[in-house]
N, C-alpha and C positions, 0 to 999 in steps of 0.2 A: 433646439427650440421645440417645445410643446404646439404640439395642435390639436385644436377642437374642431370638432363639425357641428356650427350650427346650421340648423334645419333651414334658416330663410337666406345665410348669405354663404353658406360651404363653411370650406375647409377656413381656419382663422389660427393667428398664433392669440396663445394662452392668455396676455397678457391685454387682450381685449374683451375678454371677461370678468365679470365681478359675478362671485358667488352669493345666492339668494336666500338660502339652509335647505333644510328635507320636505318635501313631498309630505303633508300629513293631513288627514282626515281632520276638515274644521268641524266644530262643536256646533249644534244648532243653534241660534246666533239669537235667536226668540228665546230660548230656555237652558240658559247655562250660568254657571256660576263663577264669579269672578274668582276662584280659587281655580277651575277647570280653564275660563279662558287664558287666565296666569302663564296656567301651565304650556297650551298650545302655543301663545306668543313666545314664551321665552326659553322655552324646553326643548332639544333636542335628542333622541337618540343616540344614543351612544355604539352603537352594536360592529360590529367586525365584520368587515365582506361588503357586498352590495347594498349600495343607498340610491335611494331618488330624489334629484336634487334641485332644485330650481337655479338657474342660470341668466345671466342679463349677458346678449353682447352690446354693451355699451358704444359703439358708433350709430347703431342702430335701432337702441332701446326694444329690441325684441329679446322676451324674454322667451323661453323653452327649458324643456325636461333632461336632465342626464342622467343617466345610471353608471355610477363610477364607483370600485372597488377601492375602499376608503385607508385599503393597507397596501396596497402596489400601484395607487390612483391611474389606474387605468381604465379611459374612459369604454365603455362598454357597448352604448350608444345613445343617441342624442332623438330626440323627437318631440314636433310641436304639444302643449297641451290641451287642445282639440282630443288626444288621441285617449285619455283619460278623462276632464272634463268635459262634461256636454250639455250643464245645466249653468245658468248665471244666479249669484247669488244675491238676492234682492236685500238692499238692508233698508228700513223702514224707522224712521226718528220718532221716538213716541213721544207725547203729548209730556211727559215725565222729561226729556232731555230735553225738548225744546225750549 
């Protein structure tokens, strides 16, 4: 049996998780191009070794951060994203969408 360590309820077996994709710098949300945003929603990395991942433990609906080595998926460790995110990102409906 697999286990994780989420950050807000411990140790969990695997199969209470649902995987979120990578950790990736959003596009500024004011001035990007539906070509760019394309990319960030639907595109991930591909690369060998360590990723940063977003993670749901689903009983719970809290989401957090893992770093797991995507070739021996060994989790590496897990932690809230408070510890990276520190700003909220405001979206604003322009007068054009509404």
């Amino acid at each position: 049996m697999k286990i994780m360590n989420c950050p807000l309820n411990g140790p969990r077996n695997i199969s209470e998780f649902v995987y979120g994709g990578q950790v990736k710098a959003m596009p500024d949300v004011h001035d990007v191009s539906d070509k760019d945003w394309a990319r960030y929603v639907f595109y991930e990395e591909n690369d060998t070794g360590i990723v940063t991942e977003w993670w749901l433990h689903s009983p719970s609906s809290y989401w957090f951060i893992a770093e797991r080595h995507n070739v021996t998926d060994e989790i590496i460790r897990t932690y809230p994203p408070e510890e990276i995110f520190k700003d909220r990102v405001e979206f604003s409906v322009s007068e054009r969408d509404a």
